[in-house]
PyMOL Python script that loads the backbone (N, CA, C, O; Angstrom):
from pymol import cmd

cmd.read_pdbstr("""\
ATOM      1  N   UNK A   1       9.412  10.506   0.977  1.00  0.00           N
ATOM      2  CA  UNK A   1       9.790   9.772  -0.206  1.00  0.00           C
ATOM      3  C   UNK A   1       8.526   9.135  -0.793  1.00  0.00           C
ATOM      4  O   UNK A   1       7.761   8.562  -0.017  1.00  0.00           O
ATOM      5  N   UNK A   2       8.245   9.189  -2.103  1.00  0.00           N
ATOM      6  CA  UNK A   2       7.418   8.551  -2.543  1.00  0.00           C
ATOM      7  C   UNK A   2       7.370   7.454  -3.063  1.00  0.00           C
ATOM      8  O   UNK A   2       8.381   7.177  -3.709  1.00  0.00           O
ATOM      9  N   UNK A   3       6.252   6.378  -3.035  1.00  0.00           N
ATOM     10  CA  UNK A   3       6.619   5.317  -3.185  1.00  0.00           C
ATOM     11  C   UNK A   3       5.628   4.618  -4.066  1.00  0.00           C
ATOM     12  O   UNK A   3       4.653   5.359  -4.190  1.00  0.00           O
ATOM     13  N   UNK A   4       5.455   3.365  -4.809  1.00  0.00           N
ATOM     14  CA  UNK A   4       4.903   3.376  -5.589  1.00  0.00           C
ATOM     15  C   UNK A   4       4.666   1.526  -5.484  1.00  0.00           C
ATOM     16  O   UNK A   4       5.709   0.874  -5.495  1.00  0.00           O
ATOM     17  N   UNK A   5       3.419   0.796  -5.393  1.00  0.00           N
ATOM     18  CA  UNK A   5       3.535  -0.502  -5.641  1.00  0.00           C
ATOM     19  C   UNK A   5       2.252  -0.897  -5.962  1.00  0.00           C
ATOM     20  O   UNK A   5       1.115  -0.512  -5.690  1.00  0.00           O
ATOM     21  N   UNK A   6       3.012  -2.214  -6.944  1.00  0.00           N
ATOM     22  CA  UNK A   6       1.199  -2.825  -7.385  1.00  0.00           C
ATOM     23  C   UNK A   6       1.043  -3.989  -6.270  1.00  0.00           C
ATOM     24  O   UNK A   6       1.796  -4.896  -5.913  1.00  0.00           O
ATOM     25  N   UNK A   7      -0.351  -3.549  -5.843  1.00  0.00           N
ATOM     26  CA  UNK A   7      -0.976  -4.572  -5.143  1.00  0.00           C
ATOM     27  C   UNK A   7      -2.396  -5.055  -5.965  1.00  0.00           C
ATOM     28  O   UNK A   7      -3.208  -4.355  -6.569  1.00  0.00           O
ATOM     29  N   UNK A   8      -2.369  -6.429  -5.760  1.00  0.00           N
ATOM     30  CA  UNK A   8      -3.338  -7.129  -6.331  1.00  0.00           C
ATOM     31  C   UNK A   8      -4.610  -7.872  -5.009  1.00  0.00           C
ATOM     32  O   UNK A   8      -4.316  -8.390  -3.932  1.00  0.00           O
ATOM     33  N   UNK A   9      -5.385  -7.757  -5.342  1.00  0.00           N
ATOM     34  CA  UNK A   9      -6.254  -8.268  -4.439  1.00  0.00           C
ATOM     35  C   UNK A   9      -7.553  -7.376  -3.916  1.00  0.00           C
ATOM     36  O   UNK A   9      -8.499  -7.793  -3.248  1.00  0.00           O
ATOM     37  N   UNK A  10      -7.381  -6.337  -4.295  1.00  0.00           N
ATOM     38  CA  UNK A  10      -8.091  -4.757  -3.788  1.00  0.00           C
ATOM     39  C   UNK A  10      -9.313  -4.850  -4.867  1.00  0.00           C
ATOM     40  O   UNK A  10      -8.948  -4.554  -6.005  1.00  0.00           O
ATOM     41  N   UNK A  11     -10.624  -5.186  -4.747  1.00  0.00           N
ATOM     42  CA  UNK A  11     -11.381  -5.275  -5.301  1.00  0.00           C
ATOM     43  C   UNK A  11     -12.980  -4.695  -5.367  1.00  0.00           C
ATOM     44  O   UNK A  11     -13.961  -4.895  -6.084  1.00  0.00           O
ATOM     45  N   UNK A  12     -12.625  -3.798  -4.102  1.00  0.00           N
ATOM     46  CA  UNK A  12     -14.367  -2.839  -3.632  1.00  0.00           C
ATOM     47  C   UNK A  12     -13.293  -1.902  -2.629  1.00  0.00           C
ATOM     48  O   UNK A  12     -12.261  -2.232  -2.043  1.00  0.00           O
ATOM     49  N   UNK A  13     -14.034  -0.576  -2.716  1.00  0.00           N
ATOM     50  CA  UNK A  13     -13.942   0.754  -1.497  1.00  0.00           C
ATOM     51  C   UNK A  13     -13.391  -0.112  -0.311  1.00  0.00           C
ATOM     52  O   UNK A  13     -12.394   0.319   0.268  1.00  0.00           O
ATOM     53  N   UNK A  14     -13.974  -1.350   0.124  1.00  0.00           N
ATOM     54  CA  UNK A  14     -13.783  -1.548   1.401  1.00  0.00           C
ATOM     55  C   UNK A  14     -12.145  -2.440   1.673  1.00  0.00           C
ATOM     56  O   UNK A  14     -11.719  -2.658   2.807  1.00  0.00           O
ATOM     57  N   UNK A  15     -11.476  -2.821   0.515  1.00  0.00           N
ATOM     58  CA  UNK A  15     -10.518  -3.197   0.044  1.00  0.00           C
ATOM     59  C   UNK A  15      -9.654  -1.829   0.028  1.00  0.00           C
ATOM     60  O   UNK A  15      -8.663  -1.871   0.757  1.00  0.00           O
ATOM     61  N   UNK A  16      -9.790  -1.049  -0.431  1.00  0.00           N
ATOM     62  CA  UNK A  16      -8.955   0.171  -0.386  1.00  0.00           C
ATOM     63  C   UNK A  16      -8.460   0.987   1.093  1.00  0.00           C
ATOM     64  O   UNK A  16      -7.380   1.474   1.426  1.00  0.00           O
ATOM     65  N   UNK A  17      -9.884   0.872   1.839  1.00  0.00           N
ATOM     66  CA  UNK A  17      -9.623   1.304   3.122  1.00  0.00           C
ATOM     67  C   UNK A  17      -8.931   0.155   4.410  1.00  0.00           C
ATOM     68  O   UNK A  17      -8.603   0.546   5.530  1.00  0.00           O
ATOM     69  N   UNK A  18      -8.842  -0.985   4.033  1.00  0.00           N
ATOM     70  CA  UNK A  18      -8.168  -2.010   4.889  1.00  0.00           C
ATOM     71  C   UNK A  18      -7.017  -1.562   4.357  1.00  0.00           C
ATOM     72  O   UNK A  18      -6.330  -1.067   5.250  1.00  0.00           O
ATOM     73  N   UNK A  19      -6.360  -1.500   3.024  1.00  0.00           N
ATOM     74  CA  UNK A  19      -5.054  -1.233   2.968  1.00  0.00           C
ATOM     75  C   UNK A  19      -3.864  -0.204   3.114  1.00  0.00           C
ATOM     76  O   UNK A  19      -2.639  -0.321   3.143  1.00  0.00           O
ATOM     77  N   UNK A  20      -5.232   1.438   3.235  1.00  0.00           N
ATOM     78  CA  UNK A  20      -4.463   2.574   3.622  1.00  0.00           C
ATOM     79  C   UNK A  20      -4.645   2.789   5.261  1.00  0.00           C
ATOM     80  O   UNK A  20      -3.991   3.635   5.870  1.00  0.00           O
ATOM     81  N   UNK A  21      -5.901   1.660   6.083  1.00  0.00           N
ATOM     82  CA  UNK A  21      -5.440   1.572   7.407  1.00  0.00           C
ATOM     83  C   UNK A  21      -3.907   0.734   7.760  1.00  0.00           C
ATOM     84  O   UNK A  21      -2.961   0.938   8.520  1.00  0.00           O
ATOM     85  N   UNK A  22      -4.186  -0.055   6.987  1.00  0.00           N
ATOM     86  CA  UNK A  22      -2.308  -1.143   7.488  1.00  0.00           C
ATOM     87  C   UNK A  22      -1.532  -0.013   7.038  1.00  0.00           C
ATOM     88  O   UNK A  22      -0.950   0.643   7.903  1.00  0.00           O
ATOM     89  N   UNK A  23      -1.408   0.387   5.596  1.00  0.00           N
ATOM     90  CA  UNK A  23      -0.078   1.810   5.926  1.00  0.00           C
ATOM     91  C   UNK A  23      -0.467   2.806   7.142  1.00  0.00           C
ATOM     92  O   UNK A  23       0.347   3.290   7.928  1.00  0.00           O
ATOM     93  N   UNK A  24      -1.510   2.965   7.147  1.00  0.00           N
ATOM     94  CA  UNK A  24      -1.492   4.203   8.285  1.00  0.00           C
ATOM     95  C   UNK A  24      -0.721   3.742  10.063  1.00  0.00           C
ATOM     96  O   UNK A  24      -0.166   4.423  10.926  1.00  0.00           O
ATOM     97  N   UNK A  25      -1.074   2.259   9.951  1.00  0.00           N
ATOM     98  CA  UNK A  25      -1.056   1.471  11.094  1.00  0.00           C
ATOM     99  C   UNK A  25       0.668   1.373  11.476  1.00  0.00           C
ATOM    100  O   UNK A  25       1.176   1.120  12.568  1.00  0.00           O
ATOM    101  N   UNK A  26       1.379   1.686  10.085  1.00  0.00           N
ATOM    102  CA  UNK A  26       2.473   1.541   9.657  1.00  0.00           C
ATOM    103  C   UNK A  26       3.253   2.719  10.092  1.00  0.00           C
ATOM    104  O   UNK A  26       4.046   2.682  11.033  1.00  0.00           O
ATOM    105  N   UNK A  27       3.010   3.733   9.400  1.00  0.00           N
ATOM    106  CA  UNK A  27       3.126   5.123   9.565  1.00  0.00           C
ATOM    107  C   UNK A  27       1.955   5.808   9.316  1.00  0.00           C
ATOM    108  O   UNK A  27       1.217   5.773   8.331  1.00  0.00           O
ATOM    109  N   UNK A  28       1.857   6.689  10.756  1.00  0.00           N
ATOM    110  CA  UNK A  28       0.856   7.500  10.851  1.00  0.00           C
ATOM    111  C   UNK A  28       0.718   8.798   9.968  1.00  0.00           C
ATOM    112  O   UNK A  28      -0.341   9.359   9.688  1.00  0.00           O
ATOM    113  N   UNK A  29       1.873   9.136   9.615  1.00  0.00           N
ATOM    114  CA  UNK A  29       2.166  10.828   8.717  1.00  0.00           C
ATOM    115  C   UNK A  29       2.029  10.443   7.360  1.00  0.00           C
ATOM    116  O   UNK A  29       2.017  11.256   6.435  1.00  0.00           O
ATOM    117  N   UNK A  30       1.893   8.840   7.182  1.00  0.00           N
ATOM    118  CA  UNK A  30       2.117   8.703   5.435  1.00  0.00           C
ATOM    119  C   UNK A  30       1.069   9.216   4.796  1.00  0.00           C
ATOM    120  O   UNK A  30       0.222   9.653   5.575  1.00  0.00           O
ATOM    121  N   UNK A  31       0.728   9.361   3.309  1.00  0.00           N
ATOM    122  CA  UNK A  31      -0.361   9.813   2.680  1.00  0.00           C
ATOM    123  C   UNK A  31      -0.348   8.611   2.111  1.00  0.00           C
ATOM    124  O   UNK A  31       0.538   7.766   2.238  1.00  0.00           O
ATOM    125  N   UNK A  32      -1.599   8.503   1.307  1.00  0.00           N
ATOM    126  CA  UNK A  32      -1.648   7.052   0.674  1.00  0.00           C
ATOM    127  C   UNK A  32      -2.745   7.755  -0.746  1.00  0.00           C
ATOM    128  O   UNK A  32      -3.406   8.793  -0.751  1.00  0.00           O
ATOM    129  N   UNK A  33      -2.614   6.939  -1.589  1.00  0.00           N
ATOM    130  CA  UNK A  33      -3.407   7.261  -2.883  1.00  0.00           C
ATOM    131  C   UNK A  33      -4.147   6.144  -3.712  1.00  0.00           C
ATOM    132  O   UNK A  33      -4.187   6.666  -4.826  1.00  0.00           O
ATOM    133  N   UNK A  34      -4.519   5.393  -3.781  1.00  0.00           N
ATOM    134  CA  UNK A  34      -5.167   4.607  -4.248  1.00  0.00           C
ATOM    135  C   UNK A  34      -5.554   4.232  -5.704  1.00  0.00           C
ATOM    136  O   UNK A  34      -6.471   4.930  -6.137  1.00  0.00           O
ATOM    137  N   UNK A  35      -5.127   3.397  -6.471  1.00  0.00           N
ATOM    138  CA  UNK A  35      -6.182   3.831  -8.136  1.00  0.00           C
ATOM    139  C   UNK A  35      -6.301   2.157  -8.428  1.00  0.00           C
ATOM    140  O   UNK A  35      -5.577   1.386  -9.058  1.00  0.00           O
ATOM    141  N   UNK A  36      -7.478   1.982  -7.717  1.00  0.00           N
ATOM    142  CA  UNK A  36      -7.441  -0.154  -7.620  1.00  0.00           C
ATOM    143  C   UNK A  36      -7.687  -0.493  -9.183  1.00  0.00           C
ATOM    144  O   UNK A  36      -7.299  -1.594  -9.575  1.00  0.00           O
ATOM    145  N   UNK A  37      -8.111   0.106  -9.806  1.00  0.00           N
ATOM    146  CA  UNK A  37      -8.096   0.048 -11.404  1.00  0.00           C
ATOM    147  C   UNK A  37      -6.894  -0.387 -12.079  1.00  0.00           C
ATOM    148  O   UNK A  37      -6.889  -1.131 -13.059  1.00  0.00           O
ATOM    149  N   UNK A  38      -5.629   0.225 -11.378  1.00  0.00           N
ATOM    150  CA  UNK A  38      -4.703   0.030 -12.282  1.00  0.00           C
ATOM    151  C   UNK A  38      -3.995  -1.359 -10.741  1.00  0.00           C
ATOM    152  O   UNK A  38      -3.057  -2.126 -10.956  1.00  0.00           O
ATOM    153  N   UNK A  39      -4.417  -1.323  -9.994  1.00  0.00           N
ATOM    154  CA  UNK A  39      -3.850  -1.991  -8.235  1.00  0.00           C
ATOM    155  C   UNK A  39      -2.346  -1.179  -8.223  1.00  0.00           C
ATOM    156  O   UNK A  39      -1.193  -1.611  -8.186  1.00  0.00           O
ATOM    157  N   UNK A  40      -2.907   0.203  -8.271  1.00  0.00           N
ATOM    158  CA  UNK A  40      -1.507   1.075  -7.741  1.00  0.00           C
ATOM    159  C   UNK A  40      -1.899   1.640  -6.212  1.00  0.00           C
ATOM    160  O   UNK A  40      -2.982   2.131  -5.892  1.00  0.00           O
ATOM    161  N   UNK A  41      -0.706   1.435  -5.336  1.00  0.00           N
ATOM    162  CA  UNK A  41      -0.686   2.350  -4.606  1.00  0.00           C
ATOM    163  C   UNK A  41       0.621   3.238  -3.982  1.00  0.00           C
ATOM    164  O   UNK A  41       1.688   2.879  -3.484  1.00  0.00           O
ATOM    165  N   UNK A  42       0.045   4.517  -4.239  1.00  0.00           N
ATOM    166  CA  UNK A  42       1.396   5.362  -4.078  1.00  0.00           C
ATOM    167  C   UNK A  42       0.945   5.644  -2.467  1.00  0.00           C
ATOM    168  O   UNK A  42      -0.161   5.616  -1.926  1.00  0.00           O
ATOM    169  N   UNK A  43       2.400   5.948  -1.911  1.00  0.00           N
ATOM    170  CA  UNK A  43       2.590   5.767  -0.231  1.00  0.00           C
ATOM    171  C   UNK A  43       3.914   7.156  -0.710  1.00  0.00           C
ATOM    172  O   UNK A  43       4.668   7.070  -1.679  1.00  0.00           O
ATOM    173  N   UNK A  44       3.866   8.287   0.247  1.00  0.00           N
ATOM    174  CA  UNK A  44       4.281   9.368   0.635  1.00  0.00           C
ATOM    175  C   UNK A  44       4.873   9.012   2.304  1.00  0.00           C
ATOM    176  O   UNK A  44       4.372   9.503   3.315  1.00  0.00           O
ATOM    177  N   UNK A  45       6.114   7.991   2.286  1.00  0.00           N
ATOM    178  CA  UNK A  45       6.591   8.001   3.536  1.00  0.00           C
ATOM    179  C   UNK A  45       7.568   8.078   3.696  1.00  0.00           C
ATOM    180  O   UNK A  45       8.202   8.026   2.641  1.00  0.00           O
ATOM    181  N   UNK A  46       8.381   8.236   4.888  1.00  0.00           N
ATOM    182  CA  UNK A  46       9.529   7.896   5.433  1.00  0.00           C
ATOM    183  C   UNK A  46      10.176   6.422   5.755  1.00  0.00           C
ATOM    184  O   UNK A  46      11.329   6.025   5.920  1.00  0.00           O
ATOM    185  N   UNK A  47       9.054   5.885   5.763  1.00  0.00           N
ATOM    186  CA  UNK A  47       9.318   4.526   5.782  1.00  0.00           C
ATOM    187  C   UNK A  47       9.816   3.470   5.442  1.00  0.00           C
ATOM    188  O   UNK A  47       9.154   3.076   4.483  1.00  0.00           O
ATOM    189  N   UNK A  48      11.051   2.377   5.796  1.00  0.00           N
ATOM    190  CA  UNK A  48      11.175   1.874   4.343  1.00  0.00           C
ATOM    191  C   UNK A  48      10.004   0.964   3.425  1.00  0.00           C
ATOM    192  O   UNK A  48       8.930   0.485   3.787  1.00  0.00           O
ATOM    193  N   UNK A  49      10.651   0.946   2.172  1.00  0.00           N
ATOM    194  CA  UNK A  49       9.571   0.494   0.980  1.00  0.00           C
ATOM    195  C   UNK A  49       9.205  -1.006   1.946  1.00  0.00           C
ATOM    196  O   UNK A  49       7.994  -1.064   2.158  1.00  0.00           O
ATOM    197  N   UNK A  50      10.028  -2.272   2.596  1.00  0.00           N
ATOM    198  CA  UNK A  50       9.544  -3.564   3.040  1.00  0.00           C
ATOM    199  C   UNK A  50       8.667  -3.340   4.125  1.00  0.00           C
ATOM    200  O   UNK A  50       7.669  -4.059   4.079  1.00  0.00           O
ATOM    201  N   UNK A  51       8.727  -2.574   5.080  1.00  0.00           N
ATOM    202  CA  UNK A  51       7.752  -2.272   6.300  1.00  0.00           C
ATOM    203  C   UNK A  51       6.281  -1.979   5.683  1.00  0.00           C
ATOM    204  O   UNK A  51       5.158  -2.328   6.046  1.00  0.00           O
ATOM    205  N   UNK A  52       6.687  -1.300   4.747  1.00  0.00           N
ATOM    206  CA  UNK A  52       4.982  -0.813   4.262  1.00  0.00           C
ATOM    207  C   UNK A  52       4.414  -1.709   3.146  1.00  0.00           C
ATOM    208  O   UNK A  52       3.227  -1.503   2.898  1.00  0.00           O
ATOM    209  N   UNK A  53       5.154  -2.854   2.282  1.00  0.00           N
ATOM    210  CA  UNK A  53       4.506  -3.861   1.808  1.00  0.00           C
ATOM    211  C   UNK A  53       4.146  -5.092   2.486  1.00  0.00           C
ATOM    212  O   UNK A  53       3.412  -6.015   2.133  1.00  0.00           O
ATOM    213  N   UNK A  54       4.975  -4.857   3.769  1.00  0.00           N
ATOM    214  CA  UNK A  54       4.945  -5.985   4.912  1.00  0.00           C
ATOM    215  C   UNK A  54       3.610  -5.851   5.418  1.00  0.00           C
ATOM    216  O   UNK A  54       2.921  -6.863   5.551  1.00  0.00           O
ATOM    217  N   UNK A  55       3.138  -4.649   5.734  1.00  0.00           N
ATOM    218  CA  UNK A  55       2.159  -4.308   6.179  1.00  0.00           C
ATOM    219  C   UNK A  55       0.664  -4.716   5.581  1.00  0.00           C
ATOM    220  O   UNK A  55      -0.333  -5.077   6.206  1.00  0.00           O
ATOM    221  N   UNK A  56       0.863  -4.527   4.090  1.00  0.00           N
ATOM    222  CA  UNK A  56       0.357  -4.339   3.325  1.00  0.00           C
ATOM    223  C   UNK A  56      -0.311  -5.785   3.033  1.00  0.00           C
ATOM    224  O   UNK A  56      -1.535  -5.839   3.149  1.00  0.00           O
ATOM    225  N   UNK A  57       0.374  -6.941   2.671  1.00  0.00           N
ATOM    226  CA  UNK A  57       0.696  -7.963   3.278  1.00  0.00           C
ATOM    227  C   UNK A  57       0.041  -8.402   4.370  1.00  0.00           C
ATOM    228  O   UNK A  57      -0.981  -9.062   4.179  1.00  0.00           O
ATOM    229  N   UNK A  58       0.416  -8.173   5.529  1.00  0.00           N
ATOM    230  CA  UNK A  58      -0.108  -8.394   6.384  1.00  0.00           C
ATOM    231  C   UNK A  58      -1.826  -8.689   6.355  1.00  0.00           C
ATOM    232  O   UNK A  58      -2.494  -9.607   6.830  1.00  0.00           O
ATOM    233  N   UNK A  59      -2.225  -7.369   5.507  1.00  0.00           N
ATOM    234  CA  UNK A  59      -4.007  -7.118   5.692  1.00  0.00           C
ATOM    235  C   UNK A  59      -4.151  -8.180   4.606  1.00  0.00           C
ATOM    236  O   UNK A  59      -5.356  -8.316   4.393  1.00  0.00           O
ATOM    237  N   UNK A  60      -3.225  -9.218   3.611  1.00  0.00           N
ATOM    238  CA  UNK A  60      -4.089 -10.181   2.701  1.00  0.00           C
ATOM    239  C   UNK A  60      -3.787  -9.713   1.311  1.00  0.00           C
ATOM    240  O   UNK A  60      -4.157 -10.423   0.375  1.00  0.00           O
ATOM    241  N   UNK A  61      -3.150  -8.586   1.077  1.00  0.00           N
ATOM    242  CA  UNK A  61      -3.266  -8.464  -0.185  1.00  0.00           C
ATOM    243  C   UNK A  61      -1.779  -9.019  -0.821  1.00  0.00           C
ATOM    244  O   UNK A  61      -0.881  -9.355  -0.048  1.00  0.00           O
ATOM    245  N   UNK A  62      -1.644  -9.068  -1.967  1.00  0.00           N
ATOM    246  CA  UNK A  62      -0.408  -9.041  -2.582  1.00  0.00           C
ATOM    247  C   UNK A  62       0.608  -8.193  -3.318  1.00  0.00           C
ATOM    248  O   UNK A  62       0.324  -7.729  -4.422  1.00  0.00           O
ATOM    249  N   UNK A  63       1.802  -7.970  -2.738  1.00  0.00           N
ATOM    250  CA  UNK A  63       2.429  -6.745  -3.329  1.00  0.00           C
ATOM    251  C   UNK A  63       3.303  -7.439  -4.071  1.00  0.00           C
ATOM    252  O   UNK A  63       3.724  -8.527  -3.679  1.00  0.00           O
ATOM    253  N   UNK A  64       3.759  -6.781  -5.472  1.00  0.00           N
ATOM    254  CA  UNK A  64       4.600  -6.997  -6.059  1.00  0.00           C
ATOM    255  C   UNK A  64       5.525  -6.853  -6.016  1.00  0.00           C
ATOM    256  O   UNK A  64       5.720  -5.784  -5.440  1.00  0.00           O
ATOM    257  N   UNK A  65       6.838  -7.533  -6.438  1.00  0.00           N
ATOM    258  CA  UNK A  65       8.306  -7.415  -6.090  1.00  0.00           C
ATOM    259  C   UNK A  65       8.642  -5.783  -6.587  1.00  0.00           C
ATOM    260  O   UNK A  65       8.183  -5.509  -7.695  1.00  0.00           O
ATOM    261  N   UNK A  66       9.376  -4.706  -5.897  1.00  0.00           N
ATOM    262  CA  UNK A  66       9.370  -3.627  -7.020  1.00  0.00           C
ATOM    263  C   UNK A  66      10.476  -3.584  -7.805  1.00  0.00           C
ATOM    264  O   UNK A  66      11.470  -4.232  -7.480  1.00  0.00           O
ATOM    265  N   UNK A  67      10.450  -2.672  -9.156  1.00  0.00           N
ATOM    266  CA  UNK A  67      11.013  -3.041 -10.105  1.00  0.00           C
ATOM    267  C   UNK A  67      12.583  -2.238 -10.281  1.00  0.00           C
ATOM    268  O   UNK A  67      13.012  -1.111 -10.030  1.00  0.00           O
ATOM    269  N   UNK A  68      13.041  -3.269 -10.748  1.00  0.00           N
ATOM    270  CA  UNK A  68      14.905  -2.353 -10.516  1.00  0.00           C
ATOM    271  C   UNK A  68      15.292  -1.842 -11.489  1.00  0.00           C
ATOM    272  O   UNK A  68      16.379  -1.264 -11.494  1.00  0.00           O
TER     273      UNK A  68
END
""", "prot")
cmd.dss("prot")
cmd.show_as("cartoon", "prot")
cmd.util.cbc("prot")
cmd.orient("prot")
């Protein structure tokens, strides 16, 4: 399932890779995509959507509520 959230806080390469290690840390099979320009990140998991902003979270950044 693909998934889609703005995170804010991602501000250098080294910001990008703390946050597709916490998804990976999350789920290992996920893909992750990155575009800190826009603070999108799309997540290709099985996972649910709160585990992987929890995660996400976790490393410091901020995820946005997603949209209904």
């Amino acid at each position: 399932m693909n998934q889609t959230f703005t995170v804010t806080g991602m501000t250098c390469g080294h910001c990008e890779k703390a946050v597709t290690r916490a998804i990976l840390q999350a789920d290992p099979q996920a893909q992750v995509q990155i575009d800190r320009s826009q603070n999108l990140v799309q997540i290709a998991s099985e996972q649910p959507r709160e585990k992987l902003a929890q995660a996400i979270a976790e490393e410091g950044y901020a995820v946005a509520p997603a949209m209904r």
